[in-house]
C-alpha positions as CSV (number, residue, x, y, z in Angstrom):
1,X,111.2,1.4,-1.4
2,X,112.9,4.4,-2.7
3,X,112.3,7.3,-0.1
4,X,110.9,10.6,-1.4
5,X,112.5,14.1,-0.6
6,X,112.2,15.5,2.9
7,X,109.3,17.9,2.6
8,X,110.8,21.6,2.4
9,X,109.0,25.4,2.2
10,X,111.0,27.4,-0.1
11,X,111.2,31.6,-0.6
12,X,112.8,33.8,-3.1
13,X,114.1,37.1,-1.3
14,X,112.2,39.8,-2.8
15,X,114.0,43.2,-3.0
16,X,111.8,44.7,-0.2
17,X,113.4,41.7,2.2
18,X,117.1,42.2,1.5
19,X,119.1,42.9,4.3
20,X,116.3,40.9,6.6
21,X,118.1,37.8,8.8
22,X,117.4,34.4,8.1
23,X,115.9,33.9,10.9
24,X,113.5,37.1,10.3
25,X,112.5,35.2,7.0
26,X,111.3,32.1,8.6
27,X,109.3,34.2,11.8
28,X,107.4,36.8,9.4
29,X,107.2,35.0,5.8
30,X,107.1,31.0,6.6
31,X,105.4,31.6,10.2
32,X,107.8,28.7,11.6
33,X,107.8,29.0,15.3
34,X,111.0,29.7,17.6
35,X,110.8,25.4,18.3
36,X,111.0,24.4,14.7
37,X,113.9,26.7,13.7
38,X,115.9,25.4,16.9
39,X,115.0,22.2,16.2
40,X,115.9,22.4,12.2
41,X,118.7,24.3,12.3
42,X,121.2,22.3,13.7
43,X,120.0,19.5,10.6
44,X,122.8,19.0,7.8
45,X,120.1,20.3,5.2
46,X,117.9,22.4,7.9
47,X,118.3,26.1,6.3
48,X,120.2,26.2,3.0
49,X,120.7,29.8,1.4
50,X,121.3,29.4,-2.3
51,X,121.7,26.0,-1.5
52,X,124.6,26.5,1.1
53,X,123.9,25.9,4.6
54,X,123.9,29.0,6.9
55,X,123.2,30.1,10.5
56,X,119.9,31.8,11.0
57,X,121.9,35.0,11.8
58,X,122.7,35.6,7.8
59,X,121.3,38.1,6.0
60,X,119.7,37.8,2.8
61,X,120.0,39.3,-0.9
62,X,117.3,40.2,-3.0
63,X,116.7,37.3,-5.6
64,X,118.5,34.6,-3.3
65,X,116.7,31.1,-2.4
66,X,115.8,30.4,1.1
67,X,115.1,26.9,2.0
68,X,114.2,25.0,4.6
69,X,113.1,21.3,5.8
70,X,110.6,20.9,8.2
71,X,110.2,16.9,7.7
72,X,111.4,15.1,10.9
73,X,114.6,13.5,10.7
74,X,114.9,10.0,9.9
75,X,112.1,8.4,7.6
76,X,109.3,7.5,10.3
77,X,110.7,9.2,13.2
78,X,110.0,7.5,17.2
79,X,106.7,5.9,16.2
80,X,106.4,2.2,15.8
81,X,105.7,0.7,12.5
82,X,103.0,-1.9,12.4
83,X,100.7,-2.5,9.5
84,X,96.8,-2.3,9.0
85,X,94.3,-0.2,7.5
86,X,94.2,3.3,6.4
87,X,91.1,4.8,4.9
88,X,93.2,8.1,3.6
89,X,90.5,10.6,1.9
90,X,93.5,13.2,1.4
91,X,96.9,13.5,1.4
92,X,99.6,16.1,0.6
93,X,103.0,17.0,1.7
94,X,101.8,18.6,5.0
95,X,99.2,16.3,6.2
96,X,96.7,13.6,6.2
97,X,92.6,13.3,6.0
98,X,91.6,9.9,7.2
99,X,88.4,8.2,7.8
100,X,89.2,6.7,11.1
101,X,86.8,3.1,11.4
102,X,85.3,2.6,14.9
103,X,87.1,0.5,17.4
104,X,90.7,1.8,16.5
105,X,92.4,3.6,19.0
106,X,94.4,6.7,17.7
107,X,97.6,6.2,19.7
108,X,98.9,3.3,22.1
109,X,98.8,4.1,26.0
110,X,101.8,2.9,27.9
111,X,102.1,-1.3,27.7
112,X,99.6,-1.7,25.0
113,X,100.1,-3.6,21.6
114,X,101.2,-1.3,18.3
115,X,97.6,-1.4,17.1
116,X,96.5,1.7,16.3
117,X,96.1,4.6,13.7
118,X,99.7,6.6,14.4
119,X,101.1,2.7,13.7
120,X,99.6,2.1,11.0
121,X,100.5,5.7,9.5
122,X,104.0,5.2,10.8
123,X,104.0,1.9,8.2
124,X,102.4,3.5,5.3
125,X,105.2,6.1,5.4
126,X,107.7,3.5,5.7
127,X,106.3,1.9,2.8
128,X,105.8,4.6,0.8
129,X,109.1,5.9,1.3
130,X,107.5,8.8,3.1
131,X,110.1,11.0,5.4
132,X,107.4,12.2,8.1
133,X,106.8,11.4,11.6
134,X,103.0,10.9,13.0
135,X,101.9,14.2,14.6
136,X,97.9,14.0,15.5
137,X,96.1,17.1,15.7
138,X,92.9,16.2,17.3
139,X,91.8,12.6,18.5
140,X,89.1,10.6,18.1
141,X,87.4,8.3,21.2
142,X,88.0,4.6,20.2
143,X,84.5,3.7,19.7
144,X,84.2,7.0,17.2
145,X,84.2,6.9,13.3
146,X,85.1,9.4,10.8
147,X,87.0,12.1,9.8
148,X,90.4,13.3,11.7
149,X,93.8,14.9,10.5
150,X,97.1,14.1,11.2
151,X,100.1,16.3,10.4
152,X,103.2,15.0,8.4
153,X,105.8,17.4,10.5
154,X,106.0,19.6,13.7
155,X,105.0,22.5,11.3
156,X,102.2,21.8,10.1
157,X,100.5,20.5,13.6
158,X,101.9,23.4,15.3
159,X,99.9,25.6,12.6
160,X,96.9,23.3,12.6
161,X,97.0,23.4,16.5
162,X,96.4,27.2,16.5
163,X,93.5,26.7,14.5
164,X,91.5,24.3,17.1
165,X,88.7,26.1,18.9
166,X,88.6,29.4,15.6
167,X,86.4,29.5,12.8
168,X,89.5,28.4,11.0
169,X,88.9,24.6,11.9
170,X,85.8,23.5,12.5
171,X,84.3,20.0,13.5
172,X,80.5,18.6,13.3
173,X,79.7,15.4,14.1
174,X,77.0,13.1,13.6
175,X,75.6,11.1,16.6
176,X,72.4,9.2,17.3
177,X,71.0,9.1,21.0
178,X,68.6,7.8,22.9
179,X,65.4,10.2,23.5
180,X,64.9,13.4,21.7
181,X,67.2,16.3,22.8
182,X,64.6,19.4,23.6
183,X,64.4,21.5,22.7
184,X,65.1,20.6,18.9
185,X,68.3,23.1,18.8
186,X,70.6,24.9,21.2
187,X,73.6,25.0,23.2
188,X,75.1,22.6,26.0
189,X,77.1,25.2,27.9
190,X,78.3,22.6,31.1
191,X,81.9,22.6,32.3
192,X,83.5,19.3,32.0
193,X,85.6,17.4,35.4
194,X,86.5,14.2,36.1
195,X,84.0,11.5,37.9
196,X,85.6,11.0,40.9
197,X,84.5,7.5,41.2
198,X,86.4,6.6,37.8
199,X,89.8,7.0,36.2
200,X,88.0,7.1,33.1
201,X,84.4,8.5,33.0
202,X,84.0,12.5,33.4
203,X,81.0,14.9,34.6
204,X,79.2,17.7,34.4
205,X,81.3,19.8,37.2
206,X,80.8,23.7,38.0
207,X,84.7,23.4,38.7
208,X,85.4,22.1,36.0
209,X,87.3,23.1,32.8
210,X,84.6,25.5,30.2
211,X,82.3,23.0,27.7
212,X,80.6,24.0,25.0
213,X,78.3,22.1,22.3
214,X,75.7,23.3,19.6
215,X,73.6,20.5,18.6
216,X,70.4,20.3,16.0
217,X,67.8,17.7,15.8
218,X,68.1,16.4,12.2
219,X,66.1,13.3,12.1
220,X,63.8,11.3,14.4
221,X,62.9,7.7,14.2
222,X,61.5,4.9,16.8
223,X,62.5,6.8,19.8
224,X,66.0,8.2,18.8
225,X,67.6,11.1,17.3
226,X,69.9,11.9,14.6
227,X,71.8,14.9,16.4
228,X,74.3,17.1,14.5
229,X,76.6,18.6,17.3
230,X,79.3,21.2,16.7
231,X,82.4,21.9,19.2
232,X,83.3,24.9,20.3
233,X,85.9,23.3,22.6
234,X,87.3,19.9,22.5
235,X,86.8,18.4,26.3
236,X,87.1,14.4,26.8
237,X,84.2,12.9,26.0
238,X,82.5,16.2,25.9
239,X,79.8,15.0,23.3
240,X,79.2,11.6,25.2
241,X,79.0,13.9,28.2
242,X,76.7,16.8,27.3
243,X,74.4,14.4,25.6
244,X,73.9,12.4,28.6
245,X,73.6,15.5,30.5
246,X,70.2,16.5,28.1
247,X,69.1,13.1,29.1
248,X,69.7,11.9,26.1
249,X,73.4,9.9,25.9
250,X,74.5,8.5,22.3
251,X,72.9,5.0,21.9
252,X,75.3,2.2,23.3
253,X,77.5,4.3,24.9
254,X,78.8,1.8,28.2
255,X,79.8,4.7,30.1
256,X,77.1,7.5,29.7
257,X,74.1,5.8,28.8
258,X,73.1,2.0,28.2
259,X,75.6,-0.5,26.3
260,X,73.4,-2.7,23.7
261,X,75.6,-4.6,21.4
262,X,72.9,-6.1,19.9
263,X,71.7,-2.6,18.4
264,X,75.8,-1.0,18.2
265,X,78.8,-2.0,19.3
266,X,80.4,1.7,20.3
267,X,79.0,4.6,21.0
268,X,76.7,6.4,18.3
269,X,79.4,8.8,16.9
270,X,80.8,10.3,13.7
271,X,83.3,12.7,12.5
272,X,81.0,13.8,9.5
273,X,82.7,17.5,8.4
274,X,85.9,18.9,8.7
275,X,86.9,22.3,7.8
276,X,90.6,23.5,8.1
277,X,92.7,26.3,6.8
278,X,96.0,24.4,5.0
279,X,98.8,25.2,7.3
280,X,101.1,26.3,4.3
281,X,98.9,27.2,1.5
282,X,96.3,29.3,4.0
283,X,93.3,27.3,1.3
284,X,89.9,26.6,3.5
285,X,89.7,22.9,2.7
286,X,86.5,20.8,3.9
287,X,85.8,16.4,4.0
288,X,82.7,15.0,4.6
289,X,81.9,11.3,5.5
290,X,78.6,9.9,5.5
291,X,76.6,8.3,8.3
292,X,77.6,5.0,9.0
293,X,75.8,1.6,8.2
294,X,76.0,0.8,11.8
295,X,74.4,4.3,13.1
296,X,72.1,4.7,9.8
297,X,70.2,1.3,11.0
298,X,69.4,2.7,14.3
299,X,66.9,5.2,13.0
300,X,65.6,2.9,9.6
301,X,61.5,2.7,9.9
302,X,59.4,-0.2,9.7
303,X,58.6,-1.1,5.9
C-alpha cells in the first residue's frame, strides 16, 4: 500500500505578518501549542519556509510559504496494529467519527490482548497507507455504543481536548433505565469518588471530584425509561453513576443496577450526538446515531 502524504497546515505570509518569527506564525495563526512545535521541529520536513527547512527563530517575508507537519512520525506511530471492525461515519485529514459497537474496549490496559478500537485504527491506517498515530479524545465504557472521535495527530486532539466540557463540544447520549427518573427533567449535580470497596466501581462522594448530568425523560414503556442525558463533565461512569443515584441505574448494568443478559448484555448506553468545532477548519460539525436494536427492544409494547 502506497502511503499518503504526512498531513501538513500550510500559510502564505500576508504583508501585515512580515518580519513576524516562525515560531510567532505557528503560536498566533496555526494555534499549534509550545509541545507540537518542539516536538515537530527537530523532523527532517517539520517547518519548511518556501520549502526549505528553518529554525523557528526565522523571520518571514510577505508572500513566503509556511509549512508544517503535524502527522506523527512513522506511518502508525507506538500503537499496535491488529485488525477488526471499524464503523467510520467520518473521516478527514485531522480526525475520525466512529460508531463504536458495544463490547469493544477503546484501548488495551496493561497485559491484555490487541483487541480494541485504537488497534483496529492503528491497522486501518496501516492499510490505508495513512501516516497518523491513534490519539483518542474522549472514551467510551466497554459496554457503551455509539459515537466517539479520535484524532489523527497530537494537534488536532490537543485542540479537540480544549473543547471537552464548552459549548464547543457537546455529547448527549441515549440510555434506557430501570424506573422512571422524577421528576421527568433536571439536573444530577453529585460529585463523583471512588467506592472504596472496589478498584472498579465509583460513588456518589461529597469529596469527590464535581459531576454534573442533564437528563430528559423521552419515552416510557413497561416500567423503563428512554433518558436523554447530556454531560457537562466527563467523570467515570458518571452516567451509570448518577442514574443509579436517581434510583433508576441503566438496565443491565452489573455494577450499578441489576445484570439481565436475557433482556441486554451491557449496560443501556449510547453515544447518540456529537457536536464539535473542527480543530483546523473552526466548522461546528454534528453525527448522530440511532438507538440501538438491543436498547430499542427494551421499551417495544405489547402488540
Amino acid at each position: 500500500m502506497e502511503q499518503q502524504p504526512a498531513r501538513r497546515l500550510e500559510l502564505t505570509v500576508a504583508p501585515e505578518q512580515a518580519g513576524a518569527t516562525v515560531d510567532a506564525l505557528l503560536r498566533r495563526e496555526l494555534n499549534l501549542s509550545g509541545t507540537v512545535i518542539r516536538r515537530i521541529k527537530w523532523l527532517e520536513d517539520g517547518i519548511l519556509l518556501d520549502g526549505v527547512r528553518v529554525t523557528t527563530a526565522q523571520r518571514v517575508e510577505a508572500g513566503q510559504s509556511l509549512s508544517v507537519r503535524v502527522a506523527d512520525p512513522g506511518q502508525a506511530g507506538h500503537t499496535v496494529a491488529a485488525p477488526g471492525p471499524l464503523d467510520i461515519v467520518y473521516e478527514d485529514g485531522d480526525l475520525l467519527v466512529l460508531n463504536k459497537a458495544p463490547g469493544v474496549l477503546v484501548h488495551a490496559g496493561a497485559g491484555q490482548p490487541p483487541n480494541t478500537i485504537c488497534n483496529f485504527i492503528a491497522y486501518y491506517y496501516q492499510t490505508k497507507g495513512i501516516c497518523a498515530d491513534v490519539h483518542p479524545v474522549q472514551r467510551l465504557d466497554r459496554g457503551t455504543s455509539g459515537l466517539m472521535v479520535v484524532a489523527k495527530h497530537p494537534h488536532a486532539q490537543e485542540q479537540l481536548k480544549r473543547q471537552l466540557h464548552t459549548p464547543d463540544f457537546q455529547r448527549v447520549y441515549l440510555a434506557v433505565c430501570d424506573g422512571v427518573p422524577a421528576p421527568a427533567e433536571g439536573v444530577v449535580d453529585a460529585p463523583i469518588g471512588r467506592s472504596p470497596d472496589s478498584i472498579i466501581a465509583r460513588r456518589v462522594d461529597p469529596a469527590g471530584q464535581s459531576a454534573r448530568t442533564r437528563y430528559r425523560v423521552v419515552d416510557t414503556a413497561g416500567g423503563r425509561a428512554l433518558v436523554e442525558l447530556t454531560l457537562d463533565t466527563g467523570r467515570t461512569h458518571q452516567i451509570r453513576v448518577h442514574m443509579a443515584h436517581l434510583g433508576c441505574p441503566l438496565t443491565g448494568d452489573f455494577l450499578y443496577g441489576r445484570e439481565d443478559k436475557s433482556l441486554i448484555a451491557r449496560p443501556a448506553l449510547h453515544s447518540a450526538r456529537l457536536t464539535l468545532r473542527h480543530p483546523v477548519s473552526g466548522a461546528v460539525l454534528t453525527w448522530r446515531q440511532p438507538l440501538p436494536e438491543d436498547m430499542a427492544r427494551l421499551l417495544a409494547r405489547p402488540q
